[in-house]
VEXFITI-437740 format. One line per field, with one value per residue (C-alpha): residue number from 1; x, y, z. Coordinates in nm, 3 decimals, padded with zeros to 5 digits. Layout:
N
n	[NUM / ...]
X	[X / ...]
Y	[Y / ...]
Z	[Z / ...]
//
This chain:
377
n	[1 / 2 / 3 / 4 / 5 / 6 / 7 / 8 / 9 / 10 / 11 / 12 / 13 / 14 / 15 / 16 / 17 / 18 / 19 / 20 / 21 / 22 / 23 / 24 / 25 / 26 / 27 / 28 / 29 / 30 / 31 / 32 / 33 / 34 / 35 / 36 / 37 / 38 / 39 / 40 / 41 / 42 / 43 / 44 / 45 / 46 / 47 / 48 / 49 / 50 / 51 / 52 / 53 / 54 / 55 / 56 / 57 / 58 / 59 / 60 / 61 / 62 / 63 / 64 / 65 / 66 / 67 / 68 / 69 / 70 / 71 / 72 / 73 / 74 / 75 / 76 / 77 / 78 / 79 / 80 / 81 / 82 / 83 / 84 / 85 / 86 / 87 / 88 / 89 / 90 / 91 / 92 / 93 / 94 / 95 / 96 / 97 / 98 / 99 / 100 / 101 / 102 / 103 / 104 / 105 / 106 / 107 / 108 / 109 / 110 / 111 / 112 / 113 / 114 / 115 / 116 / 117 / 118 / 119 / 120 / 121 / 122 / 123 / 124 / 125 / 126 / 127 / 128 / 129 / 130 / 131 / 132 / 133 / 134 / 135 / 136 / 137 / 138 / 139 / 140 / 141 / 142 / 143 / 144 / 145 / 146 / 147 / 148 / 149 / 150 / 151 / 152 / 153 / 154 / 155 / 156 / 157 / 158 / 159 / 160 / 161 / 162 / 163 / 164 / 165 / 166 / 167 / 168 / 169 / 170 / 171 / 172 / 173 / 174 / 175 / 176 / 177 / 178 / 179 / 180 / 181 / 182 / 183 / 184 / 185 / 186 / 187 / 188 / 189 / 190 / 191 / 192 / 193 / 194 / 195 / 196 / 197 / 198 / 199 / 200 / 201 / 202 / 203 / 204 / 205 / 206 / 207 / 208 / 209 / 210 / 211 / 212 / 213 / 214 / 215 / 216 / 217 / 218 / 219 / 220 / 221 / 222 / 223 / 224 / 225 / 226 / 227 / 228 / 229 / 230 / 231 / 232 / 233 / 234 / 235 / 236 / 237 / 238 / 239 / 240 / 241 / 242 / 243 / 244 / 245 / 246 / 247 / 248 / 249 / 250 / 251 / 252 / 253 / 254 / 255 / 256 / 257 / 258 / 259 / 260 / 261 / 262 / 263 / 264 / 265 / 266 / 267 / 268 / 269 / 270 / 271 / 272 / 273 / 274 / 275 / 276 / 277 / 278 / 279 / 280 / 281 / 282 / 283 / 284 / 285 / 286 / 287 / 288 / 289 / 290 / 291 / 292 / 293 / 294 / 295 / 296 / 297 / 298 / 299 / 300 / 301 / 302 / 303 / 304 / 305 / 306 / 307 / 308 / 309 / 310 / 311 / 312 / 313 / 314 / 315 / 316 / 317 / 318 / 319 / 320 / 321 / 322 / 323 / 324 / 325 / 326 / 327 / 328 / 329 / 330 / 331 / 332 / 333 / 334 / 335 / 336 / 337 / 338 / 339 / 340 / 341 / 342 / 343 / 344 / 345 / 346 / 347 / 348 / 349 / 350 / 351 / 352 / 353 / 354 / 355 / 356 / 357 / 358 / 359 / 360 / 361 / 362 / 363 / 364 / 365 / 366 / 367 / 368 / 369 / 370 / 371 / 372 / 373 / 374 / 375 / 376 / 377]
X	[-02.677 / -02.564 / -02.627 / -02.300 / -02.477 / -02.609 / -02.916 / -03.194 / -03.294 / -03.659 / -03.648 / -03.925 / -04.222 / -04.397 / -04.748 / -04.948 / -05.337 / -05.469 / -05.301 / -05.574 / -05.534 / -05.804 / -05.566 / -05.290 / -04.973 / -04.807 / -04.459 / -04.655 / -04.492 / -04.689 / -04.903 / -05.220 / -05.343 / -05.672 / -05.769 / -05.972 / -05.888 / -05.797 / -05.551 / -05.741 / -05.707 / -05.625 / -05.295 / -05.253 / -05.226 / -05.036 / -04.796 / -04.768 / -04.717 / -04.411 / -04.239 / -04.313 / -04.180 / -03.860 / -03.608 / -03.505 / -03.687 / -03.520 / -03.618 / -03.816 / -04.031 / -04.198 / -04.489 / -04.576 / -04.893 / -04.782 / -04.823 / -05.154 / -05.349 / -05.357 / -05.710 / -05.909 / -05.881 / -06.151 / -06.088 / -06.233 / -05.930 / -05.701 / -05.854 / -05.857 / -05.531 / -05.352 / -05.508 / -05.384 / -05.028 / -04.999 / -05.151 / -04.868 / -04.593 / -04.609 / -04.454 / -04.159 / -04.052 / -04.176 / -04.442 / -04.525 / -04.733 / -04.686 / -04.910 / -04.785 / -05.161 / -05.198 / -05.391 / -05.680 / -05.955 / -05.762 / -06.062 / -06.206 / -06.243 / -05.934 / -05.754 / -05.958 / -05.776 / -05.404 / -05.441 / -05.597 / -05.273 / -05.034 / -04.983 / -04.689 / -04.832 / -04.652 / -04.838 / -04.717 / -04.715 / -04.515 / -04.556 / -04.771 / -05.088 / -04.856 / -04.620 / -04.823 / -05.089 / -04.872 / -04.806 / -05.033 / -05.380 / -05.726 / -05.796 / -06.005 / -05.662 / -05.798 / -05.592 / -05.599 / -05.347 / -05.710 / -05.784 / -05.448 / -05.391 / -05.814 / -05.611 / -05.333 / -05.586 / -05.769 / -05.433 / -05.346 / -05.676 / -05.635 / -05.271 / -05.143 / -04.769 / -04.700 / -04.405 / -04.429 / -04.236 / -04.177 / -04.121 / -03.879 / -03.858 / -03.727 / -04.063 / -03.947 / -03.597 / -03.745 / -03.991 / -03.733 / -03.856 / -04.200 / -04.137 / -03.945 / -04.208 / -04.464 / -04.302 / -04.214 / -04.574 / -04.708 / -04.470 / -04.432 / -04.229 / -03.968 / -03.970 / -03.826 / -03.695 / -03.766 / -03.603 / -03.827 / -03.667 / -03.710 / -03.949 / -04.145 / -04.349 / -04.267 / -03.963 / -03.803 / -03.534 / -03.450 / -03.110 / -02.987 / -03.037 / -02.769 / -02.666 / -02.906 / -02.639 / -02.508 / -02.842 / -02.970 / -02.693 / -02.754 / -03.091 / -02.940 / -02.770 / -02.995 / -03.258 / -02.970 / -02.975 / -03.313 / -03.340 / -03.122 / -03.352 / -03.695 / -03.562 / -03.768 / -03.550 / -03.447 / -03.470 / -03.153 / -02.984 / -03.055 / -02.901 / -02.592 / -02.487 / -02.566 / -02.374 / -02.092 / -02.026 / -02.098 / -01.816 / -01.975 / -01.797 / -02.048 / -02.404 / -02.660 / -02.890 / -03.175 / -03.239 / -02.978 / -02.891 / -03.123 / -03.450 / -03.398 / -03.668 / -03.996 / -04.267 / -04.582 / -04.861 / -05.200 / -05.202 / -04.917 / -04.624 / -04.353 / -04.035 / -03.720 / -03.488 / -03.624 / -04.001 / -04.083 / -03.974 / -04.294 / -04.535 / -04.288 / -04.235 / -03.878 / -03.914 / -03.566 / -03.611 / -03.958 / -04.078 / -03.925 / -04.094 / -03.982 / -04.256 / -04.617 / -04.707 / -05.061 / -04.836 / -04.826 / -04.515 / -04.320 / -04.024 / -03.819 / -03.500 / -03.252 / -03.337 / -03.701 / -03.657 / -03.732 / -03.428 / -03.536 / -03.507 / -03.179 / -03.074 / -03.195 / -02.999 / -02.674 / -02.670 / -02.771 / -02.461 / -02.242 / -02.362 / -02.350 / -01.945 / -01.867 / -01.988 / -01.764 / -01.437 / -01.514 / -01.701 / -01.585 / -01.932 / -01.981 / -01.945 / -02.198 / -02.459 / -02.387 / -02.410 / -02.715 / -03.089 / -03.129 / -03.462 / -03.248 / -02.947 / -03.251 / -03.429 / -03.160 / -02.874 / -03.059 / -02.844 / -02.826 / -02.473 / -02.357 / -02.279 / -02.370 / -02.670 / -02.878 / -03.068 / -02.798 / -02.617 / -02.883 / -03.001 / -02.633 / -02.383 / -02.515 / -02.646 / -02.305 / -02.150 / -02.368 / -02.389 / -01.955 / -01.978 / -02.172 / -01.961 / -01.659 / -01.813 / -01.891 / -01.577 / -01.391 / -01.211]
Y	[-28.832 / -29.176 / -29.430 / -29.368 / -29.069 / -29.202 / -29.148 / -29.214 / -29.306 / -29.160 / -29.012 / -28.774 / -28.720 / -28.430 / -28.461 / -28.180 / -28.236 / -27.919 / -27.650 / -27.403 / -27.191 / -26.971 / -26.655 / -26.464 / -26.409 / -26.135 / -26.335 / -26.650 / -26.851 / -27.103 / -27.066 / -27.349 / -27.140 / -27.075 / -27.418 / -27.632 / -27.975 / -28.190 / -28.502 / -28.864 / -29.124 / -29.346 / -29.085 / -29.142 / -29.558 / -29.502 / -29.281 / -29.579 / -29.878 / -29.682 / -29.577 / -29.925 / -30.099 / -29.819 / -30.057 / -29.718 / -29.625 / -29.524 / -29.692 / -29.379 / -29.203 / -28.879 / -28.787 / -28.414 / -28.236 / -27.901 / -27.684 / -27.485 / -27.458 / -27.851 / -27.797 / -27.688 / -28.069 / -28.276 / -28.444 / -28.766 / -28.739 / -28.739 / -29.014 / -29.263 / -29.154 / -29.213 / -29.530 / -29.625 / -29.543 / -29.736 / -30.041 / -29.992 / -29.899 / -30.000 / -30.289 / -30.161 / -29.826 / -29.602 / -29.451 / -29.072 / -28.768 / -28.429 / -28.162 / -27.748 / -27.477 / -27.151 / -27.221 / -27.015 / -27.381 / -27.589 / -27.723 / -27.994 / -28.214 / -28.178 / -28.266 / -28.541 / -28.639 / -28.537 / -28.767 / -29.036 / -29.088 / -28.931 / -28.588 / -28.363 / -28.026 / -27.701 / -27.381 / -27.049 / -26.788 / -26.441 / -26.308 / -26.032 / -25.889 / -25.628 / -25.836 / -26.153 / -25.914 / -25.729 / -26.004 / -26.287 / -26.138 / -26.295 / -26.252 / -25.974 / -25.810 / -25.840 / -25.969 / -26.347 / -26.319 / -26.366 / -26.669 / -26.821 / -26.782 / -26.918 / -27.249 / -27.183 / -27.244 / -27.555 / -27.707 / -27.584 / -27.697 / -28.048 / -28.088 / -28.151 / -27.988 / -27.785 / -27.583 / -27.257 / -27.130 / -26.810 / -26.571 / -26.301 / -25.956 / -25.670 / -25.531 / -25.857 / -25.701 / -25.392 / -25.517 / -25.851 / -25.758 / -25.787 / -26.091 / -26.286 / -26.194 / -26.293 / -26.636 / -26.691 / -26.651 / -26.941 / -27.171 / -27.387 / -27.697 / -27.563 / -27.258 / -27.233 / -26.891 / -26.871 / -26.524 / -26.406 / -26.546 / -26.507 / -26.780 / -26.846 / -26.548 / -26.383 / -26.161 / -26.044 / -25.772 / -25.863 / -26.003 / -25.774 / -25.480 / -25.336 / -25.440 / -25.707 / -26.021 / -25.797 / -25.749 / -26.093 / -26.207 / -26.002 / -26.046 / -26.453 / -26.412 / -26.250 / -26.530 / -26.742 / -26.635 / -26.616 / -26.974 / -27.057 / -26.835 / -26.921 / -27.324 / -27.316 / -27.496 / -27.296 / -27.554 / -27.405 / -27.363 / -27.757 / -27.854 / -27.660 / -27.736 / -28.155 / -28.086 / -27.874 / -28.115 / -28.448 / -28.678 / -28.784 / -28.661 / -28.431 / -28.343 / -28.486 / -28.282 / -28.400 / -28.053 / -28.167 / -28.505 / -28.743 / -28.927 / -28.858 / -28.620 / -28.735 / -28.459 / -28.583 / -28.263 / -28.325 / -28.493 / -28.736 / -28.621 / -28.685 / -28.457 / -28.437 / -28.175 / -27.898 / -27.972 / -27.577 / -27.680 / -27.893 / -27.699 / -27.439 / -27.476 / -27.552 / -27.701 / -27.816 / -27.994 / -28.131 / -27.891 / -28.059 / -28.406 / -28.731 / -28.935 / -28.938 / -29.236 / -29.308 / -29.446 / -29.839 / -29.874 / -29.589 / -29.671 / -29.445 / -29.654 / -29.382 / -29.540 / -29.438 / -29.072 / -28.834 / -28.684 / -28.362 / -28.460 / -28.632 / -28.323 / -28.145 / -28.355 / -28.373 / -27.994 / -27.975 / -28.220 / -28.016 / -27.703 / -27.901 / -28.010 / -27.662 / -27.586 / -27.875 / -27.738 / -27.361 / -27.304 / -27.370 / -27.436 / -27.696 / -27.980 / -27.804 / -27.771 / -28.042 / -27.796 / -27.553 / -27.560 / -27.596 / -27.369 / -27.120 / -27.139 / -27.182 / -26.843 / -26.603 / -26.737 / -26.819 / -27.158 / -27.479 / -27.504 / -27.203 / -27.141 / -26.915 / -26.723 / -26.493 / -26.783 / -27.010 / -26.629 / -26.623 / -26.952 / -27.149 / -26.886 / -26.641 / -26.902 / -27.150 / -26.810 / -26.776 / -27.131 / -27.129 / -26.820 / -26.946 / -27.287 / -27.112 / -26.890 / -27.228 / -27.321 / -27.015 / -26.944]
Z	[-10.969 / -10.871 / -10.622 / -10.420 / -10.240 / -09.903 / -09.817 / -09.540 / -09.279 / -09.308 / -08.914 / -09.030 / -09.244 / -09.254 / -09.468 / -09.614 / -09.494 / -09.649 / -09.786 / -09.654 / -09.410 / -09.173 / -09.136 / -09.334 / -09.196 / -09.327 / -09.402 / -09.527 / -09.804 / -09.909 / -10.217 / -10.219 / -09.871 / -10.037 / -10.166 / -09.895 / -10.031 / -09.791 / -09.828 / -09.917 / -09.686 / -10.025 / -10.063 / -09.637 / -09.707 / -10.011 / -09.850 / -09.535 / -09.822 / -09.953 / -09.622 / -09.536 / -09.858 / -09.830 / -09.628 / -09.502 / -09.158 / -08.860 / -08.527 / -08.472 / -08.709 / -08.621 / -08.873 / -08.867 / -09.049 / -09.117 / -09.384 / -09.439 / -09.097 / -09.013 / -08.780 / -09.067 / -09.195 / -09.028 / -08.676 / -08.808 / -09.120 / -08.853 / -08.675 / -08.976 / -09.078 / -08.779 / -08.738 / -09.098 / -09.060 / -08.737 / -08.867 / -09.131 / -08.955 / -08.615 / -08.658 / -08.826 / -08.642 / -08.341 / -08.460 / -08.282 / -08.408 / -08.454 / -08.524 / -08.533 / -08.582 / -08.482 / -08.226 / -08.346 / -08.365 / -08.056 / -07.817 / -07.637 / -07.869 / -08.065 / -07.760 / -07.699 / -08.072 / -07.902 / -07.630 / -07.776 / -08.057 / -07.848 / -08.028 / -07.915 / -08.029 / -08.190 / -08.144 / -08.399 / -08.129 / -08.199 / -07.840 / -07.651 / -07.893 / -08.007 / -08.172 / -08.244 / -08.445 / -08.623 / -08.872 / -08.768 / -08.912 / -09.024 / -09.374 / -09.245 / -09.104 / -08.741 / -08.510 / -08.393 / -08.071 / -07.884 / -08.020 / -08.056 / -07.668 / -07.649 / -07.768 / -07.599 / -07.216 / -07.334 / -07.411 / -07.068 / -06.927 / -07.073 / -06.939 / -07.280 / -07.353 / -07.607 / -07.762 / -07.912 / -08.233 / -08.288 / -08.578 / -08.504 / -08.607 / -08.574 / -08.383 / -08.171 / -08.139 / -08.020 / -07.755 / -07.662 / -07.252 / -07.389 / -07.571 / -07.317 / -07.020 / -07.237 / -07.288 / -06.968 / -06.859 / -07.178 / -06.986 / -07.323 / -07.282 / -07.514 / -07.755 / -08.056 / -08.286 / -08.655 / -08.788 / -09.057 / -09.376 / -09.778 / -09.908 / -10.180 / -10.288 / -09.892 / -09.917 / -09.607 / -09.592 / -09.225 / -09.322 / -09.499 / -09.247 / -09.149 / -08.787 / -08.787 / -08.708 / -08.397 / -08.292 / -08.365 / -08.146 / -07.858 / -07.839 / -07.840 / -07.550 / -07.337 / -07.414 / -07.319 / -07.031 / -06.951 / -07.100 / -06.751 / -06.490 / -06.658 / -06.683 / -07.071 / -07.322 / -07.628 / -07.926 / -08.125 / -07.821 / -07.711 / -08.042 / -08.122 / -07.689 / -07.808 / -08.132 / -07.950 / -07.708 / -07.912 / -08.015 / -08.323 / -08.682 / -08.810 / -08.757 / -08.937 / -09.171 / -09.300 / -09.491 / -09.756 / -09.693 / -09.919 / -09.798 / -09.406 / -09.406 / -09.691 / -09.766 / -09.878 / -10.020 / -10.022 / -10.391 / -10.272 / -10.438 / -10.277 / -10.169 / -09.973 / -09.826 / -09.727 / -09.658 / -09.789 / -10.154 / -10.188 / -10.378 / -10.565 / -10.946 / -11.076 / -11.402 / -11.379 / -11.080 / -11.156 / -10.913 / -10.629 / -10.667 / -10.657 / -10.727 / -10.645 / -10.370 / -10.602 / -10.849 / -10.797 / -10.918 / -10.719 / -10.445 / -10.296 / -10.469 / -10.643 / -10.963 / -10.934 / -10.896 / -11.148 / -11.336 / -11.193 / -10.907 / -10.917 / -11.025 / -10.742 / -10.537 / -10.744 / -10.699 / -10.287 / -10.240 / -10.469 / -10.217 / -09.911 / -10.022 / -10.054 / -09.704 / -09.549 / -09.790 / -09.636 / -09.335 / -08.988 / -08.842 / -09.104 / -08.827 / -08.630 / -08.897 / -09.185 / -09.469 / -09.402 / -09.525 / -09.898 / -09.909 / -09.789 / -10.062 / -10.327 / -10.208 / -10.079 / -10.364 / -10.650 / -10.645 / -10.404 / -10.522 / -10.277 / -09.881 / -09.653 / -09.643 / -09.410 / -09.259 / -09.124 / -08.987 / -08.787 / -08.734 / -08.666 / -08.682 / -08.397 / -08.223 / -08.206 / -08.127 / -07.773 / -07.713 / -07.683 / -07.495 / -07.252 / -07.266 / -07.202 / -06.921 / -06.760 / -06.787 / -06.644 / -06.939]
//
């Protein structure tokens, strides 16, 4: 690793409250969701005196909490940590927050929080009861599709905004009507469409079914096309018609392109690329971590990361170069999402993989179609 890699701007931060969470989803990856600590407003400061010291933020800076169940942290955390990393930031970038829960604790008094800093808000939603409960369970294995839309009416109530993600299956495949009217009747300001993937200790077979691209793709373009009766942005759809139509060289990536995107877990070590790495053990890689902002001496300079880490991004660039030298979407994409290579090829120095199929492929696929049908062509 050497300093001719470019890296940065910091356009996002995504920080790791707790890693607890109050339910267990079925295709859950993340493997602290049983410990209740909850992030230290000393590791919050730290984290805003190295961003700040950095040289490298962009004129706007979103910070997300995600990771674990991000309501189970205290209101009053959130309150003195927001507060913090304005009074150390503000002055140098656009500050804006981002939260994504299940929904499942939303009320009053945490939108009362929302407004009060701003908060756009992600709720995990995977459609009617049917779908949403068979995978989104307490760890009782009841259902939480009641509570989750419970959150879903005081943010409604309130006026606050919302978008919805979505993880998609093939029960999701086989109920899409279902899915789509159930959407349609949320109203989120946009939605966006997370195939069930292989991560961490989750393993998901969904890619490698047999037919599933073909069907993924369909079930693309009729969202497409409800996307333009219902008037509800699509997220991935939004991006690759920007990127499609954009003059620019390439699209930017902050999955595999150095320091763009910082992860911060509850301890304060620090990460970058793909924020899901954070909290995974890769001795080679130093598990992933950078540096830990409670160090007084630690900068995100090249020359302070750990040789692990260097590593880890000597070998995402080597993968990311072989996605420019052999796939045709690379302009579209910018060389895919380095959890991905990591869990479904065993390498970050490799291409394609189920994930970016489904997730650029199929999608680039419907977005042209529909470009072209536009077009008359």
């Amino acid at each position: 690793m050497t300093e001719s890699f470019e890296y940065g701007p910091i356009r996002r931060v995504i920080l790791q409250p707790t890693g607890f969470c109050n339910i267990d989803c079925a295709y859950c990856y993340l493997p602290d969701r049983d410990v209740r600590k909850v992030m230290s407003l000393d590791v919050v400061e730290a984290t805003g005196r190295v961003l700040a010291a950095s040289g490298l933020l962009d004129d706007r800076l979103e910070i997300r909490w995600h990771a674990g169940e991000p309501l189970t942290a205290p209101i009053s955390f959130y309150r003195e940590a927001c507060a913090a990393l304005r009074a150390a930031l503000g002055g140098l970038t656009d500050v804006r927050f981002s939260l994504q829960t299940n929904g499942t604790l939303v009320t009053d008094r945490w939108c009362d929080l929302f407004e009060e800093f701003g908060f756009d808000v992600g709720v995990s939603v995977d459609g009617p009861a049917d779908l949403h409960d068979a995978n989104r369970r307490t760890r009782a294995g009841k259902g939480t599709h009641t509570r989750t839309m419970a959150g879903i009416e005081v943010l409604r109530s309130r006026g606050i905004p919302f978008w919805t993600i979505s993880v998609i299956s093939e029960l999701t495949l086989a109920h899409r009507e279902e899915y789509l009217s159930f959407v349609e009747d949320v109203r989120p300001a946009s939605v966006g469409l997370n195939p069930e993937e292989t991560e961490g200790e989750h393993r998901s077979e969904l890619f490698g079914r047999q037919g599933f691209r073909a069907a993924y793709t369909d079930f693309l373009a009729e969202m497409y096309r409800w996307q333009e009766r219902t008037g509800i942005p699509v997220r991935r759809f939004t991006a690759a018609r920007e990127a499609i139509l954009s003059t620019a060289p390439g699209t930017r990536n902050d999955q595999v392109e150095p320091l763009c995107l910082i992860s911060v877990d509850t301890d304060g070590r620090m990460s970058s690329f793909s924020p899901e790495l954070l909290g995974w053990k890769a001795p080679d890689y130093d598990d992933f971590v950078l540096g830990n902002v409670l160090d007084p001496d630690v900068t995100l300079a090249v020359a302070d990361w750990s040789r692990g880490f260097r590593r880890l991004a000597a070998d995402i660039e080597r993968g990311r170069s072989m996605c420019r030298d052999t796939c045709s979407y690379f302009r579209l994409c910018g060389g895919g999402a380095a959890v991905n290579k990591w869990t479904e090829n065993g390498t970050f120095a490799s291409t394609v993989t189920g994930s970016c199929q489904a997730n650029t492929m199929a999608v680039v696929d419907v977005v042209l179609g529909a470009l072209e049908a536009e077009a008359g062509v």
